[in-house]
C-alpha positions, 0 to 999 in steps of 0.5 A: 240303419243309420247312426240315431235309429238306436242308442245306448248308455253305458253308465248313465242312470236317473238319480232322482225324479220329482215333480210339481203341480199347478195349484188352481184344478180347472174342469173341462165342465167349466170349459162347457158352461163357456162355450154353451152359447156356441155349442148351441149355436152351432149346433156343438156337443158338450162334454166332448173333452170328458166323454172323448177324451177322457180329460176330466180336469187340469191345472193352472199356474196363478196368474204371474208365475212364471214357467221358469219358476215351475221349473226352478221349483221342480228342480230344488226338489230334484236336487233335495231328492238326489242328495247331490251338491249344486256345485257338482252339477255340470249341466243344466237343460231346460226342456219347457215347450211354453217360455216366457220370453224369446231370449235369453234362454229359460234354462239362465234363469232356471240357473240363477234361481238354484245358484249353480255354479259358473262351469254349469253349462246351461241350455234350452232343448225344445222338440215339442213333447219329446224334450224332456226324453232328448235330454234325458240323451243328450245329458246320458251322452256327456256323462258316459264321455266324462264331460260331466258328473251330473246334469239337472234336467227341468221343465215347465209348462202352463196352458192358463193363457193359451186356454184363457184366449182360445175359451174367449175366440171361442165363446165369440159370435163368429166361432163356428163349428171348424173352429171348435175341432181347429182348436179343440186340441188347445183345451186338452193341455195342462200345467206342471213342472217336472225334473231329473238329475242324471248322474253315473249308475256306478256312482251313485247305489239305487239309482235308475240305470239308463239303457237305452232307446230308439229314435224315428221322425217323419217330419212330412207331417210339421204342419199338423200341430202348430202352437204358439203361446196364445193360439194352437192349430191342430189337425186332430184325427191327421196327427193321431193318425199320423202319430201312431204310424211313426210310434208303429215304424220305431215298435219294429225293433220291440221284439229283439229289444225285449220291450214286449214285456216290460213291468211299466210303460210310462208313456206320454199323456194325450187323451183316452182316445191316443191311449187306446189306439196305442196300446191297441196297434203296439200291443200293449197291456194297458193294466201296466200303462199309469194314466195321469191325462184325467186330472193333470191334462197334456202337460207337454214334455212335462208328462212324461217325467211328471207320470214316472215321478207319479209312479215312482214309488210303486215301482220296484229295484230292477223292474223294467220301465220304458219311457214313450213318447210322440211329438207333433212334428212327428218325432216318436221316441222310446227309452228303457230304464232299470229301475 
């Protein structure tokens, strides 16, 4: 295999999580009594986002904030958590899919707004949903080289506007039946903030050692799901499908891994309908797989860190946890923890 099918970490490890939810719930009821009209007219069902996939409700960012203050806020609540100083932190990844401009990066205001120091290196790292477990790499990488001590990882993401302007295309005259499950995807997302600071396991007693993952990507399948801001195309059923193959293709090493039997999978949030497929064609016991997708919606890459912070205090000192995720292009990762 070649060289970035499976890694390893020698002494990195996650010091704290924390995370930070939007305030204002929005219930997929709400969605319904917006689109009535259409479902009506084209002859739709209601309740599709409820009863299929499973997303009661989600959240929204007020109208002007930021996702870089979502994640600059998720982020001091990570530093507070770890007890370690802005000064030794010597890198800073912001993760965000959702940005609130092309340029300069989201990760220089992140880094303005905590005051980090001048030798913090700073960066933006997008793969769609999987970027907040790519950083969790790349930073593990710098710290077992000796490049850093500690790397601060965020991440932002709101879906007010996208579903604000996806509700009123759809609620239009025009809307047809096709244009319901183009972007029926659109209505599923939420909003949240999440952040981690990564550090050595050896330094630092009760932190979360990092050992490991894997890595597989079948990119034939970049034009499933396609986002911007104020629109998201998706092919629902082809990138369902599509994601579990790559997800089944990286399980082949779960065996010899010993990840057949870990105590939590703490796996990215879609729907009712991706979760149980997946626990279905991976095997495993959904009583250990937290769910957070019926309130908080698909939060991005947010997901993942926002359900490990969830979870985090039910777990205990040396249980087995791995990280899972998939995201549109296809890209599909997993990370064991030791907690």
């Amino acid at each position: 295999m070649s060289g970035n099918a499976k890694f390893t970490m020698t002494d990195t490890a996650i010091v704290s999580i924390a995370h930070v939810d939007a305030p204002e719930v929005v219930t997929s009821a709400h969605f319904d009594e917006i689109l009535a009209e259409t479902y009506e007219r084209v002859g739709g069902q209601p309740g599709l986002l409820e009863s299929l996939a499973g997303i009661k409700e989600r959240r929204w960012w007020p109208v002007g904030h930021l996702f870089t203050d979502a994640a600059a806020v998720a982020g001091a609540k990570a530093l507070e958590a770890s007890g370690v100083r802005v000064d030794e932190i010597g890198l800073l990844i912001d993760t965000s899919v959702c940005r609130d401009r092309l340029e300069p990066s989201s990760a220089v205001t992140v880094h303005n707004a905590l005051d980090l120091p001048s030798w913090c290196l700073n960066f933006d790292l997008s793969n769609a949903c999987l970027g907040f477990v790519n950083a969790l790499q790349v930073a593990g990488n710098m710290i077992d080289s000796g490049q850093i001590n500690y790397a601060l990882i965020v991440d932002g993401e709101g879906s007010r506007l996208l579903q604000e302007t996806t509700l009123a295309r759809l609620a239009g005259p025009d809307a047809t039946m096709a244009d319901l499950f183009n972007e029926f995807a659109s209505l599923t997302l939420g909003s949240g903030g999440a952040a981690a600071v990564i550090g050595r396991h050896s330094d630092n007693p009760g932190s979360h050692k990092v050992v490991g993952g894997i890595a597989r990507a079948d990119t034939s399948h970049h034009n499933l799901c396609v986002g911007s801001l104020d629109r998201m195309a998706t092919d629902t059923k082809a990138l369902l499908d599509a994601g579990l193959q790559v997800s089944k293709l990286g399980w082949g090493d779960a065996e010899e891994l010993g990840w057949l039997e870990m105590d939590r999978y703490i796996v990215h949030q879609v729907s009712q309908v991706h979760m149980s497929l997946l626990c279905d064609r991976l095997g495993l016991d959904p009583a250990k797989v937290p769910l957070t997708f019926p309130f908080l919606g698909n939060v991005g890459p947010a997901s993942i860190p926002i359900t490990l912070s969830l979870e985090a205090d039910s777990l205990q000192a040396g249980d087995k946890v791995l990280l899972m995720g998939i995201g549109s292009g296809i890209n599909a990762s997993a990370m064991e923890l030791t907690w």
